[in-house]
Structure formats: structure tokens, C-alpha cells
LUMPAKE-888274 format. One record per residue (C-alpha): residue number from 1; residue in three letters; chain; x, y, z. Coordinates in nm, 2 decimals. Layout:
! LUMPAKE-888274
<node seq="NUM" type="Ala" mol="A" x="X" y="Y" z="Z"/>
...
! end
This chain:
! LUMPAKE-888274
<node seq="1" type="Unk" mol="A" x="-2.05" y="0.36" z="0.72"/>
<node seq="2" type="Unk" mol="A" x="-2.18" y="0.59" z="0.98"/>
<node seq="3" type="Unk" mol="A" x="-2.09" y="0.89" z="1.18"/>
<node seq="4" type="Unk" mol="A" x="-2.21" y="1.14" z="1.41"/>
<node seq="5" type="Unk" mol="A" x="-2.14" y="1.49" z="1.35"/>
<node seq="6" type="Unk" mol="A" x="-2.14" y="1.72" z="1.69"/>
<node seq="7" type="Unk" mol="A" x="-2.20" y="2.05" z="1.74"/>
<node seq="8" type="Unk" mol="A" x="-1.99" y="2.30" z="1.88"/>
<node seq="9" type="Unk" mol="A" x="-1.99" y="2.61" z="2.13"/>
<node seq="10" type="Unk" mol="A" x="-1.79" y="2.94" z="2.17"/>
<node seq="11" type="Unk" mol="A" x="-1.63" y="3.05" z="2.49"/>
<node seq="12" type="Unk" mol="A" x="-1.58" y="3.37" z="2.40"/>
<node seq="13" type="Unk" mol="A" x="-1.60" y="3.56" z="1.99"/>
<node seq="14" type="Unk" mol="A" x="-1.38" y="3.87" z="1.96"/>
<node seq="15" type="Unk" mol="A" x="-1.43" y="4.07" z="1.62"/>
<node seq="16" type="Unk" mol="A" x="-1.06" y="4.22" z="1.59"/>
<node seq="17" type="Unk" mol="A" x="-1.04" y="4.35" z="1.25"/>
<node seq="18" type="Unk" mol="A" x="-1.21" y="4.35" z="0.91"/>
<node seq="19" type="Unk" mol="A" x="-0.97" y="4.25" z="0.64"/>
<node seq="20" type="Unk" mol="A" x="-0.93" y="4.33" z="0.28"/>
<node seq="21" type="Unk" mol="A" x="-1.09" y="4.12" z="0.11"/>
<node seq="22" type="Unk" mol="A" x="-1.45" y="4.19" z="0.29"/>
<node seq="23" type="Unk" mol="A" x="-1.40" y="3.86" z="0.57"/>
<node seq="24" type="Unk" mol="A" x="-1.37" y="3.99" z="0.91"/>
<node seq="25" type="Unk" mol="A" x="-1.04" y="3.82" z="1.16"/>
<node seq="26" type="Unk" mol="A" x="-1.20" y="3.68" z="1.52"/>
<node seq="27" type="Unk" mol="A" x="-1.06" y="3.50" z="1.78"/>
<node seq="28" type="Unk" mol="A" x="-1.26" y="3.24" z="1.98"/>
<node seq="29" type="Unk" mol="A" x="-1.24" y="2.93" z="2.14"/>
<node seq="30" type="Unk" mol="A" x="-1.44" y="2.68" z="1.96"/>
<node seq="31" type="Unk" mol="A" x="-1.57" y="2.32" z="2.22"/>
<node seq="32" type="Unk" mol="A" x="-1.68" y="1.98" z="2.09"/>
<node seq="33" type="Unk" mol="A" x="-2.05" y="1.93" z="2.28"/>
<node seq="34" type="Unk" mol="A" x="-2.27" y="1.57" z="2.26"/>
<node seq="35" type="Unk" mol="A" x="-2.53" y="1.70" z="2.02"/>
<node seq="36" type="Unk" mol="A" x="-2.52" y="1.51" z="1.71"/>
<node seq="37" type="Unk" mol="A" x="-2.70" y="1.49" z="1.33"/>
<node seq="38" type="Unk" mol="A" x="-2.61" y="1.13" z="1.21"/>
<node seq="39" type="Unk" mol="A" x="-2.46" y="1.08" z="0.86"/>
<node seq="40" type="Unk" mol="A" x="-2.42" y="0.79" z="0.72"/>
<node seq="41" type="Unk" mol="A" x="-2.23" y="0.72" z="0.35"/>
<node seq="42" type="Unk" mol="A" x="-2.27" y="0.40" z="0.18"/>
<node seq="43" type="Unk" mol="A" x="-2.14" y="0.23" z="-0.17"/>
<node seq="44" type="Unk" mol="A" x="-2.43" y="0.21" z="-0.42"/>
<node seq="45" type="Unk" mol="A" x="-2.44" y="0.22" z="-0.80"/>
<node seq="46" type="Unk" mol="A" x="-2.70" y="0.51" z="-0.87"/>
<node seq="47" type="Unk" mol="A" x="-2.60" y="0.76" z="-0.58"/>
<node seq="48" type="Unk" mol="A" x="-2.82" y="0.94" z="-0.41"/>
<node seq="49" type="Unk" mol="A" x="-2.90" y="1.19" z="-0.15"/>
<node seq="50" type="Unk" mol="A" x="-3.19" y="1.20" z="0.12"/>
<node seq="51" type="Unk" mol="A" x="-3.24" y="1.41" z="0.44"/>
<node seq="52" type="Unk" mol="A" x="-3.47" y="1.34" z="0.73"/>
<node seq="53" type="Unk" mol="A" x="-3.53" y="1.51" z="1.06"/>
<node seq="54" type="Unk" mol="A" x="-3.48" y="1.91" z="1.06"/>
<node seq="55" type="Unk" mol="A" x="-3.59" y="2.07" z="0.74"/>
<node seq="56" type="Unk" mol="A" x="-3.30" y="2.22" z="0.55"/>
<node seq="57" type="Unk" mol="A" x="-3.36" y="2.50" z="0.37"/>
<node seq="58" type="Unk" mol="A" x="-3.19" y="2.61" z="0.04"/>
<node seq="59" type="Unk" mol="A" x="-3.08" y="2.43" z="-0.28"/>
<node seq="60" type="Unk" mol="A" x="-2.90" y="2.09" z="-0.23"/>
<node seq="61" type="Unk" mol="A" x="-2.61" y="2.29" z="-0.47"/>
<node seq="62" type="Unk" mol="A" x="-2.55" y="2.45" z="-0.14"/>
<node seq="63" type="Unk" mol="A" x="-2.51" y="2.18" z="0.16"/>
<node seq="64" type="Unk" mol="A" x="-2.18" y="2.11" z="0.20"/>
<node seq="65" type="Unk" mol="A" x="-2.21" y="1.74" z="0.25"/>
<node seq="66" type="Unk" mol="A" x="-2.24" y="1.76" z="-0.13"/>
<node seq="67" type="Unk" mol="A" x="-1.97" y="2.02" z="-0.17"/>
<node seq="68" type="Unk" mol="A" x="-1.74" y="1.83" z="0.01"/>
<node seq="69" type="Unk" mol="A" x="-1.81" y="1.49" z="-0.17"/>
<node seq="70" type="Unk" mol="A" x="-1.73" y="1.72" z="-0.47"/>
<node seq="71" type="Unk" mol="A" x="-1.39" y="1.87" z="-0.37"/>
<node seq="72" type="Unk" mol="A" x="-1.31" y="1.47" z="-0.34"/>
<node seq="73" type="Unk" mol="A" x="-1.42" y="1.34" z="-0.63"/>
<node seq="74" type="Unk" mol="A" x="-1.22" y="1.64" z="-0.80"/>
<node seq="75" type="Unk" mol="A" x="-0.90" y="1.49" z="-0.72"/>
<node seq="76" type="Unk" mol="A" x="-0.96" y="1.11" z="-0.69"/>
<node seq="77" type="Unk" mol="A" x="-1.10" y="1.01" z="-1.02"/>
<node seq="78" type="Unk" mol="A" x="-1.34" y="0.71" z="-1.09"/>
<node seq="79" type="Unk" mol="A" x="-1.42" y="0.69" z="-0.71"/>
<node seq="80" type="Unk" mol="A" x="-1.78" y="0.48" z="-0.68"/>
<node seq="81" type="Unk" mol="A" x="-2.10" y="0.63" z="-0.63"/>
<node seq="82" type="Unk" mol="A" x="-2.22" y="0.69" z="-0.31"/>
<node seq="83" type="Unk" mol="A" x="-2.57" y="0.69" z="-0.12"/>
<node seq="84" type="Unk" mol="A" x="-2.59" y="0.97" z="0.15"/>
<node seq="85" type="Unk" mol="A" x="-2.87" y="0.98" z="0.38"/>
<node seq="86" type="Unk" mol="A" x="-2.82" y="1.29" z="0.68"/>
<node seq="87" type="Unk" mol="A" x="-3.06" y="1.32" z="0.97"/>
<node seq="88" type="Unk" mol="A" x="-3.06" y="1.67" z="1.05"/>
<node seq="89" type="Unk" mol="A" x="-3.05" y="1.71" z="1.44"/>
<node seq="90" type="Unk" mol="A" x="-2.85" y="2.00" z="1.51"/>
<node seq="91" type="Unk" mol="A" x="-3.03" y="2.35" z="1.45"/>
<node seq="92" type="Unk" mol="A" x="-2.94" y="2.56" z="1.14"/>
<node seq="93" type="Unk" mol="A" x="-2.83" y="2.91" z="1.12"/>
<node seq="94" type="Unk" mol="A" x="-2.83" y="2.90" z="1.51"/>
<node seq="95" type="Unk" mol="A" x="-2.41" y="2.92" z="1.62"/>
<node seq="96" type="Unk" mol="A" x="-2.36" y="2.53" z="1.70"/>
<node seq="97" type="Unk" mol="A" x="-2.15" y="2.46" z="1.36"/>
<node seq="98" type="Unk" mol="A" x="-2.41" y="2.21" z="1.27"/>
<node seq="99" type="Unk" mol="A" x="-2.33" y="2.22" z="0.89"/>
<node seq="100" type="Unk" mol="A" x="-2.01" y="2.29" z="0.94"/>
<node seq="101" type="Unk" mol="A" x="-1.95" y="1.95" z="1.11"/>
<node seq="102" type="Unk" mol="A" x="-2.17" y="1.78" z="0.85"/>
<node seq="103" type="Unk" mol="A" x="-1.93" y="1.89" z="0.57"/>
<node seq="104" type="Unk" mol="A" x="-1.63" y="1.79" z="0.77"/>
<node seq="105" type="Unk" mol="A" x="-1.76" y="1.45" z="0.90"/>
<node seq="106" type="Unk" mol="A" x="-1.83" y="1.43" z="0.53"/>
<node seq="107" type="Unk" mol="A" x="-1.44" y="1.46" z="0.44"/>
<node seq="108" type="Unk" mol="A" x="-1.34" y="1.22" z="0.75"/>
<node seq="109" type="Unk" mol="A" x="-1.61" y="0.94" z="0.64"/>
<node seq="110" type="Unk" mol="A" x="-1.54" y="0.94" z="0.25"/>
<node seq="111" type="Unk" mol="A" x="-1.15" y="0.95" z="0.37"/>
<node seq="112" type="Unk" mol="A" x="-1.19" y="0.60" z="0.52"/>
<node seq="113" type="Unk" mol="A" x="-1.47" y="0.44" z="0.31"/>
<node seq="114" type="Unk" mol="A" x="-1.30" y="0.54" z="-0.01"/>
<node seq="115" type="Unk" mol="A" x="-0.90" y="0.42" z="0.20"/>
<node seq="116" type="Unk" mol="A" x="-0.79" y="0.76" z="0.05"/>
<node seq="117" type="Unk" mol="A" x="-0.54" y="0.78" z="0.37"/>
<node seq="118" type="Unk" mol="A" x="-0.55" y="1.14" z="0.42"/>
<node seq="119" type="Unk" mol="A" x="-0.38" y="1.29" z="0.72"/>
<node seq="120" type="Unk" mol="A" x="-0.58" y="1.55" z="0.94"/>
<node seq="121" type="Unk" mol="A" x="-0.38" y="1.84" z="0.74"/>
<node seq="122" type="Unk" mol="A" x="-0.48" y="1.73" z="0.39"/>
<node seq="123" type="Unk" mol="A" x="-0.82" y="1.67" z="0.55"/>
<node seq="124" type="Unk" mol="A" x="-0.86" y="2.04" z="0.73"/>
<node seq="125" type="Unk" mol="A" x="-0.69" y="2.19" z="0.39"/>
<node seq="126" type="Unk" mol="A" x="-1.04" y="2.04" z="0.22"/>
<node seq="127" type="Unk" mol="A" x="-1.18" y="2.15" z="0.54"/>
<node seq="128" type="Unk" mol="A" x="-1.13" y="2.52" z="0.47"/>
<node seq="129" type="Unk" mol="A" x="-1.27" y="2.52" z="0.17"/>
<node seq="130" type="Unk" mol="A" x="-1.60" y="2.47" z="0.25"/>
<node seq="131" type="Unk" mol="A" x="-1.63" y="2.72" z="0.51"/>
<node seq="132" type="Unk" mol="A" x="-1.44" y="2.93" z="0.81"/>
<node seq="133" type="Unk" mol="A" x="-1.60" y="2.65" z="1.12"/>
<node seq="134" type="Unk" mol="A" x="-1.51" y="2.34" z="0.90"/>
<node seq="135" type="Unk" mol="A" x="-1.13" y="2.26" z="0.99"/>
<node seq="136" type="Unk" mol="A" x="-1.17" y="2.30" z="1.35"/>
<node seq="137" type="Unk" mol="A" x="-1.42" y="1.95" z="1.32"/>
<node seq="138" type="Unk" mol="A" x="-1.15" y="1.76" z="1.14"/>
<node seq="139" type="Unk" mol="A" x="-0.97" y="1.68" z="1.48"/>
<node seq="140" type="Unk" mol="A" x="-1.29" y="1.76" z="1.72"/>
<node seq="141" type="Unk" mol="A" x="-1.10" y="1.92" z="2.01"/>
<node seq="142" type="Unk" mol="A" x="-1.06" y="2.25" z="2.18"/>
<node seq="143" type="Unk" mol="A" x="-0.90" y="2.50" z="1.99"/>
<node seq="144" type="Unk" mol="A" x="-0.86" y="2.85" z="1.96"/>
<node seq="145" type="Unk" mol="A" x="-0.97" y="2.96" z="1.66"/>
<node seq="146" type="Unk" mol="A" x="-0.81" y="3.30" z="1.48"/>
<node seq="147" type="Unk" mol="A" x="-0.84" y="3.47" z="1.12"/>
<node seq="148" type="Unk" mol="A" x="-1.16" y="3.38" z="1.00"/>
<node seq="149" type="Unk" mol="A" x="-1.20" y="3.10" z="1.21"/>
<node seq="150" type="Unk" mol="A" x="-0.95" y="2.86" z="1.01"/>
<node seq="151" type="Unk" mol="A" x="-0.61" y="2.94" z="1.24"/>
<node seq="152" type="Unk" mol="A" x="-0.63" y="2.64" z="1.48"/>
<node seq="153" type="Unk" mol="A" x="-0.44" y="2.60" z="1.84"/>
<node seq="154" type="Unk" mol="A" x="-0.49" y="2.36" z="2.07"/>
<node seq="155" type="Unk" mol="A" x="-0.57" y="2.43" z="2.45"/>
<node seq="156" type="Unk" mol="A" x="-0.59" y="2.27" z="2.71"/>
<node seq="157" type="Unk" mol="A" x="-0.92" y="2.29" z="2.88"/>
<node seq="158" type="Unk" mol="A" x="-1.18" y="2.08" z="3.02"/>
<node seq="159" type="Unk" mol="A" x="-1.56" y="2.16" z="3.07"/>
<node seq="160" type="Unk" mol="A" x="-1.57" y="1.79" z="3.22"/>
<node seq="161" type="Unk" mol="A" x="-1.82" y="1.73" z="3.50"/>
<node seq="162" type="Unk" mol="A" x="-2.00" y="2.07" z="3.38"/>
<node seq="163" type="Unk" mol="A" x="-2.41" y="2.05" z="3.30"/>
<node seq="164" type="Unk" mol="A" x="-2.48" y="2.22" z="2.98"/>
<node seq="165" type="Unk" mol="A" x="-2.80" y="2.36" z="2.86"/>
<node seq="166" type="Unk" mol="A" x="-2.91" y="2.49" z="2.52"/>
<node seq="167" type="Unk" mol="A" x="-3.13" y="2.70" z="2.42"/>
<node seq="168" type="Unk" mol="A" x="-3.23" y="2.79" z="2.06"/>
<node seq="169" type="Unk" mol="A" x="-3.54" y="3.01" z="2.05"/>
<node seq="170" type="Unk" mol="A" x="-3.53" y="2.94" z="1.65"/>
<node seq="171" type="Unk" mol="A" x="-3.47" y="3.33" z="1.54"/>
<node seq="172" type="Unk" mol="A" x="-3.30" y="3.33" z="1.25"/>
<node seq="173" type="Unk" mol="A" x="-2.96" y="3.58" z="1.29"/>
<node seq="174" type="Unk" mol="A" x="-2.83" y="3.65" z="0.94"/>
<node seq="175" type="Unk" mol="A" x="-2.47" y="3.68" z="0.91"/>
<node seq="176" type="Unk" mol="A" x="-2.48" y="4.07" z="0.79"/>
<node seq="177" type="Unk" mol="A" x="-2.71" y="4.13" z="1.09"/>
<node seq="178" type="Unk" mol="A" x="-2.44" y="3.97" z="1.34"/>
<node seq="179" type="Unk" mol="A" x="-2.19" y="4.17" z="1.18"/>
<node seq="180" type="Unk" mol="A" x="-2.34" y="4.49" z="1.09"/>
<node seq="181" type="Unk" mol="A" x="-2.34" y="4.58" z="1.47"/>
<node seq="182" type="Unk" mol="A" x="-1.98" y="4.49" z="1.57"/>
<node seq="183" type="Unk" mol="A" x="-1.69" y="4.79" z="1.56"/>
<node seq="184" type="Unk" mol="A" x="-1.38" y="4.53" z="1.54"/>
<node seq="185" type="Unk" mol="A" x="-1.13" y="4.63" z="1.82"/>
<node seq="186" type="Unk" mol="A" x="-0.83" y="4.44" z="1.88"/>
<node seq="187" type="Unk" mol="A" x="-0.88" y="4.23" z="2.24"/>
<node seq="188" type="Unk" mol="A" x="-0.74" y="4.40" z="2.53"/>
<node seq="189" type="Unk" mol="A" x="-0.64" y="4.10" z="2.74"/>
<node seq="190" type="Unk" mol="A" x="-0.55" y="3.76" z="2.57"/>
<node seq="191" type="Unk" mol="A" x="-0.85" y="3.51" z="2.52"/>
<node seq="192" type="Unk" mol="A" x="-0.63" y="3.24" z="2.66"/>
<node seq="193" type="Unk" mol="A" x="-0.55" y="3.44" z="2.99"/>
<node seq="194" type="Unk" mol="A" x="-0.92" y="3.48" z="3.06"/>
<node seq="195" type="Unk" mol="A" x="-0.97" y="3.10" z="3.00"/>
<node seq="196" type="Unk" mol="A" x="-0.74" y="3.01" z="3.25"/>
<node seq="197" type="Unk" mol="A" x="-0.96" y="3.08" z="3.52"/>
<node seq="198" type="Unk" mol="A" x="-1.33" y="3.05" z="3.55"/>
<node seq="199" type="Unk" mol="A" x="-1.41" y="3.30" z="3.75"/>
<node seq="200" type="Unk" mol="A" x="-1.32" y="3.55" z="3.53"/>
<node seq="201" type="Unk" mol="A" x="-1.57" y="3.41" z="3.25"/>
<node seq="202" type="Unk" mol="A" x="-1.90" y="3.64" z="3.37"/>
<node seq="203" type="Unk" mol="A" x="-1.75" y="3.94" z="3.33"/>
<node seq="204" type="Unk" mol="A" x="-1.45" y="3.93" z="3.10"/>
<node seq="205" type="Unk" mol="A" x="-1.54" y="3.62" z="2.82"/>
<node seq="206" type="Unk" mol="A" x="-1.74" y="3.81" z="2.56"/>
<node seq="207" type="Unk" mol="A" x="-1.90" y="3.73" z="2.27"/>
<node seq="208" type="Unk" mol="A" x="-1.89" y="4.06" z="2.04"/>
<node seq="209" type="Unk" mol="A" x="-2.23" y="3.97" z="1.91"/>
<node seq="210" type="Unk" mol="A" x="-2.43" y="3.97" z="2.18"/>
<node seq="211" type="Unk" mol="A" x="-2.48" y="4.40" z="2.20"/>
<node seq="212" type="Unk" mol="A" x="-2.63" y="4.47" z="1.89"/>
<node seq="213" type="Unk" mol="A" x="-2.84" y="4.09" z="1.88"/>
<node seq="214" type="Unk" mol="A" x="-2.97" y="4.18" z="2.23"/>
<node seq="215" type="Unk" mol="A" x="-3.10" y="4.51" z="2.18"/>
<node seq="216" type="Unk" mol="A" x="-3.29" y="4.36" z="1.79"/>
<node seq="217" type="Unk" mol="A" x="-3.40" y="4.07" z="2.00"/>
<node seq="218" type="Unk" mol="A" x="-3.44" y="4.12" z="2.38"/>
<node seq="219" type="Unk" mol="A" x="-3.60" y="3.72" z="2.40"/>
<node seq="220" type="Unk" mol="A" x="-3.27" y="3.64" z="2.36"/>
<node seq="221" type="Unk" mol="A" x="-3.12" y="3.83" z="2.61"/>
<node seq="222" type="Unk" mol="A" x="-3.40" y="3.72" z="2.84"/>
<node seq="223" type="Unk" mol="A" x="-3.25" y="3.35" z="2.78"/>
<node seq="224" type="Unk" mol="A" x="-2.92" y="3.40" z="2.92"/>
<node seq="225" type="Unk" mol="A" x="-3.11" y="3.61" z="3.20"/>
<node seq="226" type="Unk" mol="A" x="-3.25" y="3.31" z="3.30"/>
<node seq="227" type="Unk" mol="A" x="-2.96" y="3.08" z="3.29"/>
<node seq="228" type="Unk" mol="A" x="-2.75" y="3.30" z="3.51"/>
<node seq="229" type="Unk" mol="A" x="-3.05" y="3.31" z="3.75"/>
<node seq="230" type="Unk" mol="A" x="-3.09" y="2.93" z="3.71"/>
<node seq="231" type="Unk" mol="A" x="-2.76" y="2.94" z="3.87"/>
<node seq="232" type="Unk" mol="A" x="-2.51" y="2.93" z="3.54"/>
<node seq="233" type="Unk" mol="A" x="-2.19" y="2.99" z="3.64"/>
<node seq="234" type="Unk" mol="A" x="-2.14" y="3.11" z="3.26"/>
<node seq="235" type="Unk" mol="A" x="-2.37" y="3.22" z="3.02"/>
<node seq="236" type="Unk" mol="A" x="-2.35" y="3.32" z="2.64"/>
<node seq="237" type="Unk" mol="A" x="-2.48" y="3.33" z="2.26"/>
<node seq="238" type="Unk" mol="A" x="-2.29" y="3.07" z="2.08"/>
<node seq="239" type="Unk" mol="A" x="-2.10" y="3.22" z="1.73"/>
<node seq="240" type="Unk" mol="A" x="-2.35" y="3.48" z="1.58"/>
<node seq="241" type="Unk" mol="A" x="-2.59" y="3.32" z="1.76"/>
<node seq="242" type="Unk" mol="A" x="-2.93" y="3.27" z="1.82"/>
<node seq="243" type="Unk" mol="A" x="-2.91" y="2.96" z="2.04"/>
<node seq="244" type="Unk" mol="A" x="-2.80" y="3.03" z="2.43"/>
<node seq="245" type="Unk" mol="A" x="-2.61" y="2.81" z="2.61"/>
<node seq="246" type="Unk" mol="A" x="-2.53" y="2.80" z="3.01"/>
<node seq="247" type="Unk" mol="A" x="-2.26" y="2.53" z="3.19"/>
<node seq="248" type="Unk" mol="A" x="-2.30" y="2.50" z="3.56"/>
<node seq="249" type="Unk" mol="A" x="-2.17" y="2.33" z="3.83"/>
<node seq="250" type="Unk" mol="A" x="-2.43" y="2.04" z="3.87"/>
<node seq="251" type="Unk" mol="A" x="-2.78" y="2.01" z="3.70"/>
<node seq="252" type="Unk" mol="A" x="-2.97" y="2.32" z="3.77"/>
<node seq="253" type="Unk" mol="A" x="-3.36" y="2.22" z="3.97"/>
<node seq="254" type="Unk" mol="A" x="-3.49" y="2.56" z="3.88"/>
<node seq="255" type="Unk" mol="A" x="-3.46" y="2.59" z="3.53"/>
<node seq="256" type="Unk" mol="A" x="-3.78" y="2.61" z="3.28"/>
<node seq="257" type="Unk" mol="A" x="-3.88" y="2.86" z="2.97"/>
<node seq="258" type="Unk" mol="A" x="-4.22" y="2.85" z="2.93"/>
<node seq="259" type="Unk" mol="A" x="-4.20" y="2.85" z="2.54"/>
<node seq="260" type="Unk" mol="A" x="-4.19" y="2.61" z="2.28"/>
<node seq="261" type="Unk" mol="A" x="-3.79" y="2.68" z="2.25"/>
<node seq="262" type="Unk" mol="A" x="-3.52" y="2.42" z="2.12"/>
<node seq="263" type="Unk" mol="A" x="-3.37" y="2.30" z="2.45"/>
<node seq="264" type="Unk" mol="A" x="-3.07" y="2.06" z="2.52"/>
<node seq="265" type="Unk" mol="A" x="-2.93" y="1.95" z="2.85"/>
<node seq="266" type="Unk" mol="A" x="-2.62" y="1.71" z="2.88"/>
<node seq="267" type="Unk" mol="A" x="-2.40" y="1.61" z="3.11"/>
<node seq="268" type="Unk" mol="A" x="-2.02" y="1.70" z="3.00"/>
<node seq="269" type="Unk" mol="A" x="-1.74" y="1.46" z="3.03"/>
! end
């Protein structure tokens, strides 16, 4: 079996508070978008794992493919070995939720090859455990995304007939970076109200990250510069970034970056 894991982007990352136990709570809307790894699972008596496409970094112990085949096996016994093969697509460390969606497509995939006949709870209970972005891929649709990221509700929004353009200058934004420069405040207006209308998004949907990644890396401020003059009617770092992304109204004829960047354009539907 097959399946193609998608990225994600954030309209909008709030810090609000930094809880107890050292996790910080956020509120965000977190969007489906066409950029895909491929994953495919298949029944085979030795097992095995093999990667192609993007390098991934780290110890296999840590790729939560394998974590999440794990957290299965746990509690259905005598299940058959499986061969894994994931073409890496989606840039790591970069705010699109690539290896997040991995490990959830992961769960979905071994939930029907394996007839295990887990609903979407059971699924984004597994979900959580592998990390904060994980549930929200289980059902793959816009949700707004509180706690640490694991508080899912829908809304009802569509970036359909939007052009989208990524752009992942491949810095590498550690997580105590990203965080170290945030002073959690509660939101003033509710995420959802700015959401409602677009012309609002410029000026009022912010991603909390952006202040203190901007000023340690100006190139990436420089990106969504250049979107917003390429005609974007929003621009924004996605998660703790570093990848860019702009939507506009219709395919922009003025966009370029003159660098040897990650860059992704699609149509939205």
C-alpha cells in the first residue's frame, strides 16, 4: 500500500502561555497543502526500512514512521513484518509538518493494511504520542489547533482558487531558538475573528516567531519582502519556520529569488 503524506501551513502561531511542565500552549490554524513525501508499507517476511529522496538526518530510533509502527505493534500482537520504503520530499526542520504527517500517514496506512479498524479518535490518540503536529494529519483538514498543538477544531475555511508559493531557504531554526525569543501573551482578538476576513490577514494574523527569527536571519525576512511585493495578498513563516510561504489572488508574473532556495508553487483547490 501507498500513501502520500502532505504538508501543512500556519495561518497565524500565537505563543499564549508556557505551562508547567516546560511545553509552551499556542493557538494556530494549521492547512492541508499539495506537497507530498510518498510512503509506501508493504507485507514482507524480513522487514525492513529504506529512505530515498531528502537526506534525513538523525538515528532511525528517532523517525516516527518507526515510532509509530511501534506504538502499534505494542498493542496488536503477532502483526506481520512490514517493508517501509519513504521518499523524503517535504523539507525537514522547516514548519511544513513534514515528519509529522509521515508518522501519522504511518498510523492511517498500517490501520488499513493490518484491518485493525481504528476510528480517527483511536487513531489521533496514537497520533499524539508521537508529537504536538501529528493528530491534526489524522483527518487532514483545517483546524484550529490549541495547547500544544494537539486541541483540534474544525473551521470552515477555504484557500480554494488561491496560488501558493513556498519558499524554504534551508536554515535550520532549532526549536529553543524559535522559542527563546517569544514572551507568551494571551491573544488580544480571537484567531478565528481575524480568519473571517482576509483583509485583515496583513496586519493582524501573526506568527509569534517571526520577530526574534527575523532580526537572527534577515534573508528570511527578505523572503516574505518579496512575496508581498510580488503581489501576496498574505505572507508569513510557517510554524517556527524557516520556509516562507505567500497565497495570492492568481499566479504572480513577477516573482523570482535569485538563490538556490527550496521553492514550491501550486495551485490551491
Amino acid at each position: 500500500m501507498i500513501t502520500f503524506p502532505n504538508a501543512k501551513i500556519n495561518l497565524g502561531l500565537h505563543i499564549t502561555s508556557k505551562r508547567k511542565d516546560g511545553y509552551h500552549e499556542i493557538e494556530t490554524c494549521m492547512v492541508p497543502i499539495p506537497l507530498y513525501d510518498a510512503l509506501e508499507m508493504i507485507l514482507d517476511k524480513k522487514g525492513g526500512w529504506e529512505g530515498t529522496g531528502l537526506s534525513i538526518p538523525g538515528d532511525s530510533k528517532d523517525n516516527l514512521i518507526l515510532k509509530a509502527e511501534k506504538l502499534i505493534r505494542k498493542d496488536f500482537q503477532g502483526l506481520p513484518n512490514l517493508k517501509i520504503h519513504l521518499h523524503k520530499n517535504i523539507p525537514m526542520g522547516a514548519g511544513l509538518g513534514g515528519g509529522s504527517a509521515d508518522g501519522a500517514f504511518a498510523l492511517t496506512l498500517m490501520n488499513n493494511l493490518f484491518d485493525l479498524h481504528l476510528d480517527n479518535f483511536f487513531l489521533e490518540e496514537y497520533a499524539a504520542q508521537l508529537g504536538s503536529d501529528c493528530p491534526f494529519f489524522i483527518e487532514n483538514t483545517p483546524k484550529i489547533a490549541r495547547g500544544r498543538g494537539e486541541i483540534l477544531e474544525p473551521i470552515d475555511i477555504s484557500l480554494s482558487g488561491c496560488h501558493l508559493i513556498l519558499v524554504n531557504p534551508g536554515i535550520h531554526i532549532g526549536t529553543k531558538e524559535a522559542y527563546a525569543g517569544v514572551s507568551p501573551s494571551p491573544p488580544k482578538v480571537k484567531l478565528e475573528e481575524i480568519l473571517a476576513d482576509r483583509n485583515r490577514w496583513k496586519d493582524e494574523l501573526v506568527n509569534d516567531f517571526e520577530a526574534s527569527v527575523f532580526q537572527n536571519h534577515p534573508e528570511i525576512a527578505k523572503i516574505k519582502k518579496q512575496l508581498y511585493e510580488a503581489g501576496a495578498f498574505y505572507a508569513a513563516m510557517s510554524g517556527s519556520g524557516s520556509t516562507v510561504f505567500g497565497l495570492f489572488e492568481s499566479k504572480p508574473t513577477s516573482f523570482s529569488i535569485d538563490k538556490d532556495y527550496f521553492i514550491f508553487e501550486s495551485d490551491l483547490k
